[in-house]
Structures are given as C-alpha cells and as structure tokens.
C-alpha angles and dihedrals in degrees: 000000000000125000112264092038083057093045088048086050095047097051093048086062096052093260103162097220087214145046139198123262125211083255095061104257126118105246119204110250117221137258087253098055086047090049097052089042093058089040084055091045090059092240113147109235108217087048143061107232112229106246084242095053112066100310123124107243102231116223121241127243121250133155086207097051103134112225123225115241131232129225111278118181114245100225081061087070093068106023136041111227138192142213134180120242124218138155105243100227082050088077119115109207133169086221105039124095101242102294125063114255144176100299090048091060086045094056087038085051088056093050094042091059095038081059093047103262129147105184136046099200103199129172126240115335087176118128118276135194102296093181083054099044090179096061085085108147111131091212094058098048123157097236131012096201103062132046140265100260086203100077088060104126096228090189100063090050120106117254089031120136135163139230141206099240086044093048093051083051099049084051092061093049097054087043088071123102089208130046106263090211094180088043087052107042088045094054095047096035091056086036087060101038082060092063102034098086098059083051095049089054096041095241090123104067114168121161089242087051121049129165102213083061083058100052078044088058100052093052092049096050091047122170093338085060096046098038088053090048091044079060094052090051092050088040094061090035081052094055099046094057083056091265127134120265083235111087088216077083090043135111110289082233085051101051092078126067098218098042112127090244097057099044073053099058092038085056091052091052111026093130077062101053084049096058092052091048086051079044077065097043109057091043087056082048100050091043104047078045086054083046083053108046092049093056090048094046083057100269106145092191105037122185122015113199135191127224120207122229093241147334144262115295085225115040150097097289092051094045099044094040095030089162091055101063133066098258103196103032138054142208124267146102146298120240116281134166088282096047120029101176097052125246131261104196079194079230124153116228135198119256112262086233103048096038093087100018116133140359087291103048126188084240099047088061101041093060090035087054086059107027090051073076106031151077099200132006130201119219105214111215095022085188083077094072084069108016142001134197097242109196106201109225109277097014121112113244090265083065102065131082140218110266119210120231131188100260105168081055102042082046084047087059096042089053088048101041098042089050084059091053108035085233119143103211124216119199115213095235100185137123119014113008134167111250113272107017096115085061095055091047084054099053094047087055098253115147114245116239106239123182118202082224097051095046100094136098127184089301090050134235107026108236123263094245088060091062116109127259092212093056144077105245115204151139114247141344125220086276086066135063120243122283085261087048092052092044089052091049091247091140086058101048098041091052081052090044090050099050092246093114130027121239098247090056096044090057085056094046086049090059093050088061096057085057093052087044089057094040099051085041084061092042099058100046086045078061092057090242130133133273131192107249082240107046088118107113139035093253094066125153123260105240086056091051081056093051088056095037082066094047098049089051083056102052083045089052094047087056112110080236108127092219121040113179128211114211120225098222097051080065099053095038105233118193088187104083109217088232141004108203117224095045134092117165097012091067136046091225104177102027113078119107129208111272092222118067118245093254097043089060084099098064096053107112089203084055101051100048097044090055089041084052090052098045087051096049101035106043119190109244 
C-alpha cells in the first residue's frame, strides 16, 4: 500500500499522523506504527472498511455542535460542598479483617456527615484478580463492570459465627502496617465457602438478604455476570495447575469463552459459578447498604467513585467481550519532559468502534455499574472520551499513536446515564490533553480535576478565586504525598530512590521545590490566610506542617469550585504514600493502610481543625 493510500486509511480511522516529542514538537509517526494501529484496530489493510461495517463514524467538526449535559444537583447551584477522599482497603478497623471493607465505608460515611461532609471520594472498587490476590491496583482491575469481593464484611453477614482460631488469625491480619492481600482473600474467601452452602440451600433468610433479590440479580447481571464469575472459577483452576490467573497463560482451548472445552468445564462446576455470582452479589448488597447509610448520615452527594481508563489485558472483561477490546495494542502515553520514553500502562482499551456500539454500550454499562451506587463518579484519564495513546504489542511507547473516539456520543451516554442516576460526573483533566477539551467537559456539565500543586504558572500558584466553579478543587490524589511530604521534598527523593528519576535531575527538581515552597507560601498569605512563623525550610516541624496543612484546605475551600475533597491521609499524617508511579516491584504501592483506627479518627487534631476550617469556609445552606 503505498504512502499516501495508507495515510488516507489511517486518518479515516481516526489515526492522529503525529505525535508529540519531550521538547514540545509533533513528531510524524511511521508506516509501521500505522500499520499495527489499524491491525489493533481490527481494520483490514488492503481494504477501506464501509462506515457501516466496523468503522468509527467520525464526528464531524462544528464550532455550533451542541454538547449533551450531564446531571448536576440543584442545591449546587446555591451552596460549595465538600467531601473526604480515601481509598477504602486503606481503612484501619478494630473489627475488620485486615483490609477496610464495606462496613467500614458505612461507619466512615457516619463520621464523615456528623463533621459536615457531603461527599466519601474512594478509588476503584472494580473486581481484581481474586485467584492473585497481590495484583491489587484499583486502576488494573480485571472488569470494570463487577465488585471487589474482598471488601464483603464477612462479619456482618447471617450465619456467620467466630471462632476463636479465626479471630487470632484476623488479629494478626489488622496488626499489619500493609494490606496482606493473599492472607486476606484466603481467609474470606474460606470463611464464605463455609456459608455458602446454608445460602445455597435458603436456610439463611434475612430481610437484607433475600434470596429472591439474588435470583433478581442474576437475571439482571445476565451473561456478562456468569460469564465474569465462569472466569473466577478457571482463574482458580488456572492457578492451581501452575497457570496464571490471567487467561492470556491459559490453555489455548481455554482463551475463548464459547470453546467446547470451556461450556464443559462451566457444566461440571456450575455450583461454583454460582458462588462467585452470590460473591457479586453480596458486594452490590453491602455496598448499596454503605449508599444508603451516607445519605442517611447527611451526605447530599454520597459515594464518589472512581472509574479506571481501561482493564487488565488479561482479565475477565477481555476474555468474556473479546470483540470489544483493542487486541494488539494498549493504553499509555506519548513521550513528555517526565517521561521521555513514553509510557505503556499495559491497559486494554475498548475499540473505538464497539465503545459506544448498540442500546446497551460498553460504555453505558461501565458508568451505569458505578453510578447505580454513586452520587458522583470520576473518569480517570478524561482525554480518553476523545482520544487515547494506543502502544502496539511489542512496540516501545514512541511507537505508538493518538487514537480518535466518539466523544459527543460518549458525552451523549454520560448526560443520559447520569440523569438516570442522579450522578454529576467530574473528568481528571490532567496531564496531556487535546486542546479544548476542557472546554467541551465544561460545556456537558462535567467537573474539571484541579490539584492545589498543578495549579501554577510563571507567577506561581494561581489564586484561589481563578479556579473553576464547575470543578473539584484539592491537594493531592493517591499518586501525590501529602501536603507535609511535598513541602519536605519526599515526592522528589522517592522517585530518585526509586530510579525514576536520576540523581542530576532530582537536585534540580529539588530546587524547584524551594521556588513552589516560596510560591504557595506567597499564595497563602495573598489569600489573607495564616502561616506558622516557621514555616521557612523544608525540615520543618510537624506541627508546623499542620499549621500549613490548615491553611492550604482553606485556601482549597475559598476557590469558586463547587467541590472541593479532603484527603484522608492529609489528616493522619502518613509519611508512607499509597503509590509511587513509575514502580512496580521497589515499592509496596496499594497496600499501605492508615496509621489511626477508624474509631480513633476523632481524636486527630489535625483532623478536627481541617474539617472546623471547611465547615467555616464552606457553610451548608
């Protein structure tokens, strides 16, 4: 195929021709890189794919396209509120068995409202790898679409009973400073074999339980539920032959959903398939139940829940809608100052031509799965509702290319779905973005992702009344230290510990530093607010770092930006981050859990004057 035909193929498929380059310029990308996109993208190279046949329509440009809007709450339209943002294994109970679960959130949810708060902000709740407990990051689950059995308070389940054996292990469990997650998912998942059989035979009835809401359920999840559950079961079976819990080690009979092999090995355990759909189910129960209790506890927003960009290669999603996902490419990023080489998130994405297919979308279902629970959901990587960085397999990340999506349809599907729900939704809009597309979030009524620390320009940190309304304003996200660890220059030296960063780079990053300390420090008293008289050096006290830390959620809470989110572990003061991007095996990122009890929250200082200073700032009305 000559150059310009396969240009001409390439574009017609929403292949951006250029890229962009760590010194700023678009760089063209090569014939091979077009070629493996449009292999990935399932386009057939010595043809030109009929519109009606597989093809993404691209939309068309127009200054005067009128944008579909998503749901806002009326009471936002008089009133700034605020929420505090956690990540929910993080939790730290006298009752949980070493990893923070649903009634956890639900007794969070009650402090949260008695402080003021209308909003919990948590990370992924989406399913993992249950037979590879320590694959445990929220933002590489294996399906979107079903829960993290793990967070089941087995405790608070009928039929349930202790004993002692199982409660000396469950101390040893919470004792821990990091989330055993094979410890943990061994010790539920026995615990709910154990029941199982009374449920399976409806000799447990509780009203919160009924049984009748479980056949309902499996109705309602239909194949996409079995079919999640029929990869648990291979996934264990997998495992246990000295396979991967990933189906992409599996078997070649065992890769596709409908092989013979595989409709054989769901009739020979189909009481087993049925445990991992009730696995679902009591998940969806306990945390409708959590839903329920924060509104009840005040909280006029709820849940917040995060989505992730994409899924596992190699999980349940890819193996049960094969023809949904890019196949031979995966999410990441082109190459930029901090990361020259590019990035490959190793992330499967859906095809631009099957996101947003049919009544029933992948998408739609995606954001209906989270917002059913939620009053508001974040989109992380809100580039991906126009474009995503696709890395063909094989292929280093500057080798990979910009992939159009169908955004005033994806947009369409958010304003109808969150309507539905009831559920305003908020786009992480950080990092590399196309140009305008703040402006069309804005105008479809989708909050805007602003970080107290990204917020600068060449004067330094933008002033609080700049921000955004139509925005959630904060300091920092699981990626980030806390606002003390910033300040002491901790995000700096672990990306040099870590071999992120070299050592000549990170001594000018740490100079930097001196220059944002200054900045916010100017900042803050521009914004009429209090300093610590010595708040001059990076080592200073804590209970100066405190003092600041009050003053910063203030600033955050003065800002036009209708949501503004506390995070947790600004409160308690961790010095452990919860992940350092960029590692893998050198750091333990989601593991770390809080260093206060759950019920000891109320007796933080820290605590106690951050929430007083955002209730101040922020009034109900």
């Amino acid at each position: 195929m000559k150059s310009a035909e396969l240009d001409k193929l390439a574009r017609r498929h929403g292949i951006s021709l250029t890229r962009p380059s760590p010194d700023n310029r678009e760089v063209a990308i090569s014939g091979e890189t077009k070629r493996k996109i449009l292999s990935a993208l399932k386009i057939d190279l010595p043809g030109t794919a009929d519109p009606e046949n597989g093809t993404p329509r691209l939309e068309p440009k127009s200054a005067a396209k009128k944008i579909a809007r998503s749901f806002l709450p009326d009471f936002l339209s008089r009133t700034r509120v605020w929420g505090v943002s956690l990540q929910l294994y993080e939790l730290r109970s006298a009752r949980n068995w070493g990893i923070g679960d649903f009634e956890d959130l639900s007794d969070m949810a009650d402090l949260a409202g008695s402080l003021g708060a209308d909003f919990i902000g948590l990370t992924p709740l989406h399913a993992p790898f249950l037979a590879d407990p320590d694959r445990c990051s929220p933002y590489e689950p294996s399906s979107r679409q079903h829960l993290n059995p793990l967070y089941i308070a087995v405790d608070r389940l009928p039929g349930f009973a202790c004993s002692p054996e199982l409660e000396r292990q469950l101390a040893s469990l919470r004792q821990t400073d990091l989330v055993d997650y094979a410890g943990v998912a061994q010790i539920k998942l026995r615990a709910l074999r154990d029941l199982w059989p009374a449920w399976r035979q409806r000799s447990v009835i509780d009203d919160a339980y009924d049984p009748a809401d479980f056949d309902a359920f499996i109705t309602q999840g239909g194949d996409s539920l079995r079919l999640h559950a029929l990869f648990e079961c291979l996934s264990f079976s997998m495992v246990e032959r000295g396979a991967g819990a990933g189906w992409q080690w599996w078997p070649a009979d065992f890769r596709r959903f409908d092989s013979a092999v595989v409709t054989e090995f769901e009739r020979g355990h189909a009481d087993d398939v049925r445990f991992h759909m009730w696995l679902q189910w009591l998940a969806h129960r306990q945390l409708m139940q959590a839903a329920d209790r924060a509104r009840k506890a005040g909280l006029r927003i709820g849940l917040y829940l995060d989505l992730a960009v994409g899924e596992a290669v190699d999980g349940s999603a890819t193996w049960s809608e094969p023809d949904t996902y890019v196949a031979k490419a995966t999410i990441g990023s082109p190459p930029d100052p901090f990361a020259v080489e590019g990035q490959d998130w190793h992330l499967a994405g859906y095809l631009p031509s099957a996101i947003a297919a049919g009544e029933m979308s992948p998408f739609r279902r995606m954001v209906s799965a989270a917002m059913r629970y939620a009053g508001a959901i974040r989109i992380d990587h809100a580039a991906a509702l126009r474009r995503l960085f696709l890395v063909p397999l094989g292929s280093r990340p500057d080798g990979g290319a910009y992939v159009r999506y169908p955004q005033d349809r994806l947009l369409q599907i958010l304003a109808e779905v969150s309507a539905e729900h009831r559920c305003l939704v908020i786009g992480e809009d950080l990092g590399l973005i196309p140009k305008g597309l703040q402006d069309d979030l804005a105008a479809a009524q989708i909050l805007s992702y602003r970080i107290l620390s990204y917020e600068q320009d060449e004067k330094g940190f933008k002033p609080a009344d700049v921000y955004p309304v139509l925005a959630l304003a904060c300091i920092s996200t699981h990626d980030h230290q806390t606002l003390a660890g910033w300040w002491r220059g901790a995000d700096i030296r672990a990306r040099c510990d870590h071999g992120i960063v070299p050592p000549d780079l990170t001594e000018k990053h740490l100079e930097d530093r001196k220059r944002e300390r200054r900045n916010l420090k100017a900042a803050l008293k521009a914004a009429g607010l209090d300093l610590p008289a010595r708040l001059s050096q990076a080592r200073a006290s804590e209970d100066t770092l405190r003092e600041l830390t009050v003053s910063a959620y203030r600033f955050i809470a003065r800002t036009p930006s209708l949501l503004a989110a506390v995070r947790l572990a600004d409160l308690t003061d961790e010095k452990r981050p919860t992940n350092v991007p960029g590692t893998s095996n050198s750091y333990p990122n989601w593991k770390p859990k809080l260093s206060v009890l759950l019920a000891d929250l109320m007796s933080s200082p820290l605590l106690k004057s951050v929430t007083a200073a955002m209730r101040e700032e922020r009034p109900r009305e």
